[in-house]
C-alpha positions as CSV (number, residue, x, y, z in Angstrom):
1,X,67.9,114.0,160.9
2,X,67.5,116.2,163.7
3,X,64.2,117.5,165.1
4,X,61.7,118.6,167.3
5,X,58.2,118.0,168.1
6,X,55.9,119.7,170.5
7,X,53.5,116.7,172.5
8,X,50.6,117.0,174.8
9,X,50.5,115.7,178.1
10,X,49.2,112.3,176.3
11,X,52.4,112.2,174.3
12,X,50.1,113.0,171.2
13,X,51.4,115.7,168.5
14,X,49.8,119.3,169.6
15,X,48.1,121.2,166.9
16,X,50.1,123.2,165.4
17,X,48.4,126.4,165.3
18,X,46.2,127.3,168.2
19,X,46.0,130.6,170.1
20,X,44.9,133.8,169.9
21,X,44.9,135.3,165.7
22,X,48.4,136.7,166.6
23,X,49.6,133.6,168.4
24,X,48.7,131.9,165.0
25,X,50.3,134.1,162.3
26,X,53.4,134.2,164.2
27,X,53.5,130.3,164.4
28,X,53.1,130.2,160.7
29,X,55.8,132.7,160.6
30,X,58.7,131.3,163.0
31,X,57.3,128.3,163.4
32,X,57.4,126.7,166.9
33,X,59.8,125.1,169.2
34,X,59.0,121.5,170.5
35,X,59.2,120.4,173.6
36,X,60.5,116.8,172.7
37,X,64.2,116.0,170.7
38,X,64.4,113.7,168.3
39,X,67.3,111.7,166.2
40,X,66.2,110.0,163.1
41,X,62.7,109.9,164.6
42,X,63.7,108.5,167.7
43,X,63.9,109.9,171.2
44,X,67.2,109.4,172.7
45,X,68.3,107.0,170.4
46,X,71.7,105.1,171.3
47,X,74.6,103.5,169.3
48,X,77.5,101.1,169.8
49,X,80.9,101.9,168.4
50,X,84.1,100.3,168.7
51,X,86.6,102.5,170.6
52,X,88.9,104.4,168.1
53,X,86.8,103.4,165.4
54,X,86.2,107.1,162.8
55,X,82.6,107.7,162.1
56,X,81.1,110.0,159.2
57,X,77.6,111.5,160.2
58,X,75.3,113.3,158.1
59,X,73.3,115.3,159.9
60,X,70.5,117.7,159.2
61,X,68.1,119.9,160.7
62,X,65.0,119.6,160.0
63,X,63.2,121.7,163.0
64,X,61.9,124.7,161.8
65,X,63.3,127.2,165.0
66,X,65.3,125.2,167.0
67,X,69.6,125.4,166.7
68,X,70.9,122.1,167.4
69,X,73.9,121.7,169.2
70,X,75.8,118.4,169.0
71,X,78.3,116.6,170.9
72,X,79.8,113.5,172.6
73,X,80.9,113.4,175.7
74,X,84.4,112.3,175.9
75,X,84.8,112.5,171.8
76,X,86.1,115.4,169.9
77,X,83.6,115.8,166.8
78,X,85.3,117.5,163.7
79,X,83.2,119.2,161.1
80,X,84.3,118.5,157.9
81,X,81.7,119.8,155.5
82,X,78.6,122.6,155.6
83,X,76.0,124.4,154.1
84,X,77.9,127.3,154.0
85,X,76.3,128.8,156.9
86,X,78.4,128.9,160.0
């Protein structure tokens, strides 16, 4: 899973809707971008593969503005299924 979460100076979750009555409704309406990525929960999470070796991923995004934009360095990823969407 794929996602974002917006954190304080503390590393504590921020409230979600603060601001002015406009900042507010249009948080509840687009939602809001974090200012922290995460995989699976994790913050820069790593993983050990065996050169060659074909891996299936699922992923899925679960943050509620953010496009995510994957890649490997030095791997070609191919997309093999969707949601229909492009």
């Amino acid at each position: 899973m794929l996602d974002d979460v917006l954190l304080d100076e503390n590393g504590q979750v921020k409230e979600a809707f603060t601001g002015t009555p406009k900042e507010v409704l249009l948080k509840k309406i687009n939602g809001r971008t974090g200012n922290t990525l995460l995989v699976n929960g994790h913050q820069m999470p790593t993983m050990r593969v065996k050169p060659g070796e074909p891996i299936r991923w699922r992923m899925v995004n679960i943050a509620n503005t953010r496009f995510m934009r994957v890649a490997v360095p030095g791997h070609k990823l191919t997309r093999i299924g969707g949601d229909g969407r492009r």
